[in-house]
N, C-alpha and C positions, 0 to 999 in steps of 0.2 A: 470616596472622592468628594472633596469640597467643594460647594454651589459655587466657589469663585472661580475654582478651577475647570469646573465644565462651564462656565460662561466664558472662561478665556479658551479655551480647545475650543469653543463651537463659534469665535468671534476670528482664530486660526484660522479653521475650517473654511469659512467663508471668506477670508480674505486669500487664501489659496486656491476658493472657487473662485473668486473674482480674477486672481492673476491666469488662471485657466484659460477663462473665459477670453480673456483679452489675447493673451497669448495665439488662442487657436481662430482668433477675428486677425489679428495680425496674420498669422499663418495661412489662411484662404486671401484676407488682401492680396500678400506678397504674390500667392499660385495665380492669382487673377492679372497680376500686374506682368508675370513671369507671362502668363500666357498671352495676353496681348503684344506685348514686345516680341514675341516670336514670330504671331502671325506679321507683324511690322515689318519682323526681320526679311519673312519671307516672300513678302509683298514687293518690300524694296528690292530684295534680289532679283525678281521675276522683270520687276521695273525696268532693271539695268540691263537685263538681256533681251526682255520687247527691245526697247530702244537701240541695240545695237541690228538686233532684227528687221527693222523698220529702215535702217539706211540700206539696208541687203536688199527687202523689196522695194525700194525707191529705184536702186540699181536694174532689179529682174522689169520693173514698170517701162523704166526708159531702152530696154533692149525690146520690150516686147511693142512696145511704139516704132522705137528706129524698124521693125522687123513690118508693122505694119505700114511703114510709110511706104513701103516700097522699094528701100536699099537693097542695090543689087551687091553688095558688099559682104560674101557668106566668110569672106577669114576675120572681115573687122567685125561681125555678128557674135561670130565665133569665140574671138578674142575675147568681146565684152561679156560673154557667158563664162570664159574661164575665170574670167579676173570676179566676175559674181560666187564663181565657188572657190577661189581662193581664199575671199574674204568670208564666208564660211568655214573653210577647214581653220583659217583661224582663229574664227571665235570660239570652235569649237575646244581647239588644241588650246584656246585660253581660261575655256572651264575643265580644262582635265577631261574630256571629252577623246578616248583614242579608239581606232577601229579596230577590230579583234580579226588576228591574221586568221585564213580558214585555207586555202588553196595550196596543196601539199604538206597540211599537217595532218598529223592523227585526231581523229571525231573526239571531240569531248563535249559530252551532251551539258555540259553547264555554260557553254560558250555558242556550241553550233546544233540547230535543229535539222534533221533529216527530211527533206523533201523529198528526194530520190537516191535509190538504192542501184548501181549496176556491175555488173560483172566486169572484171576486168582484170587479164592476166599480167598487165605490166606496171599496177597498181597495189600496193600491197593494201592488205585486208584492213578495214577501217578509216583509209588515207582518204583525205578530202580530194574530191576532181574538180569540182565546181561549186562554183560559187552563187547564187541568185540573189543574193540580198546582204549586203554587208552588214555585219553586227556590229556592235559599240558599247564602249566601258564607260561609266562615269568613275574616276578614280578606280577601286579596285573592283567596283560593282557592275554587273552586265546589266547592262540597259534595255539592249535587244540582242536577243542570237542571230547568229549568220545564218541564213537558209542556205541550205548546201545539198549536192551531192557525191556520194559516198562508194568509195571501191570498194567492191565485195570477193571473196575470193571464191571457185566455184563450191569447194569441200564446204563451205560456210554457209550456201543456201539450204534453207530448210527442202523437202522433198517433195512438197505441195507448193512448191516457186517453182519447179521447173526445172533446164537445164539451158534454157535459151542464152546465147550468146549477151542479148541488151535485157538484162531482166531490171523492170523498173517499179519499185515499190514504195509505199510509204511503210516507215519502223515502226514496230508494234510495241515498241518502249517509247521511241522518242525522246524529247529532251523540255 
């Protein structure tokens, strides 16, 4: 190999290091500029939902006033607390926000957690009875499970439950 030619491969060389180099400075700028835009993104979304939140507790502020002044008025009280959770279930239903059915379906531990377990012969085995705590989806994702309670059938209890009529237990699986 001719000194001219390894002066040019090694003048290559470094100008491929150089394009590297800049290359992979561009490539962290971009991820740093990627990553602040995100947090922005998701600052301003939070923004948009404080703020519709804030007209919700303006409303629960002025029921909790009228209620202290002394209004003997318990349907127009009443009234102004439904119309406070309607405009809730709205905003909710406006972020994809739905409640997960639980009261006569079948237990699925991805959706409902078992708080109590009971016997029941006109319930079929696993069928939700009650409900304690409503769960909720964000789009296809559970958010919170329903606390629930769960028909058991009697062949179904273990032999160390018992035989009792109201047997009530927490699931040793769970959800």
């Amino acid at each position: 190999m001719k000194e001219s030619d390894y002066q040019k491969a090694l003048q290559e060389a470094a100008e491929y290091k150089d394009r590297w180099v800049r290359l992979f400075a561009d490539y962290e700028n971009f991820r740093k500029r990627a990553e602040r835009e995100r947090r922005e993104l998701i600052k301003h979304a939070n923004q948009d939902l404080i703020i519709e939140f804030l007209g919700i507790m303006d409303d629960l502020e002025r029921s909790v006033e009228a209620a202290n002044a002394k209004h003997e008025d318990y349907a127009a009280f009443l009234k102004g607390i439904e119309m406070v959770m309607a405009r809730i279930h709205d905003l909710l239903k406006k972020n994809d926000v739905k409640p997960i059915a639980a009261v006569g379906k079948k237990f699925d531990p991805h959706c409902h957690e078992i708080l109590m377990q009971m016997h029941s012969p006109e319930h079929a085995d696993g069928l939700v009875m009650e409900e304690f705590q409503r769960g909720y989806c964000l789009g296809d994702r559970v958010v919170r499970t329903a606390k629930v309670k769960v028909a058991v059938n009697q062949a179904s209890l273990s032999p160390e439950s018992g035989s009792g009529e109201n047997n009530d237990s927490s699931p040793s699986g769970g959800a």
